[in-house]
N, C-alpha and C positions, 0 to 999 in steps of 0.2 A: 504494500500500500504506500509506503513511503516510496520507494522508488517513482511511482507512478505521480506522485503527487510532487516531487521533484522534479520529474520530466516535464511536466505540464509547466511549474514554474519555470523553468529553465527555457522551454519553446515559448510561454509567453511573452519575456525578459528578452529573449532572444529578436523577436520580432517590435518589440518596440526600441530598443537600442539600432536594431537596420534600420528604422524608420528612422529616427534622430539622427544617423550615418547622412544619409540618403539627404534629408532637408537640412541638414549642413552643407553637405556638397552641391546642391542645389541652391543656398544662398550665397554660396562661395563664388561659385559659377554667374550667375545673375550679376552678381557687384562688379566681375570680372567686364561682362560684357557690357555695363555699363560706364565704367572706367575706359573701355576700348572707344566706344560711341562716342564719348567726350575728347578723348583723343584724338580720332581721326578728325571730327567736326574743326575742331583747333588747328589742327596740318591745312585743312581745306581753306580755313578761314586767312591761316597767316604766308599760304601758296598765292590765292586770291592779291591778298595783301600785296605781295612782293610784285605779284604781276602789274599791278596798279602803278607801285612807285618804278617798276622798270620801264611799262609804257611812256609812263610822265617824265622821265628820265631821261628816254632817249627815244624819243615821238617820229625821229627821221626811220626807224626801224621800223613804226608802226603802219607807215603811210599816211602820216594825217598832217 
């Protein structure tokens, strides 16, 4: 009887610590990719940037 009533604690323990695994790694994940979203957005923004002062910079390159 004790064994059985061990096993069942052990597989319920067992399945709620994969879950807490699992929604760790998934909130890990998610920060991750929002971290990256902000990052590219910024390269895009200060690429943009650059291009703006290199046209004004040297406008005989641009044709205008």
């Amino acid at each position: 009887m004790f064994t059985v009533v061990a096993t069942v604690i052990l597989y319920v323990f067992g399945f709620v610590f994969l879950y807490g695994v699992i929604r760790l790694g998934v909130r890990h994940a998610m920060e991750d990719v929002e971290l990256q979203r902000i990052k590219t957005r910024h390269a895009e923004e200060l690429a943009a940037s650059r291009d703006r002062s290199f046209m004004r910079d040297n406008a005989f390159l641009a044709g205008n």
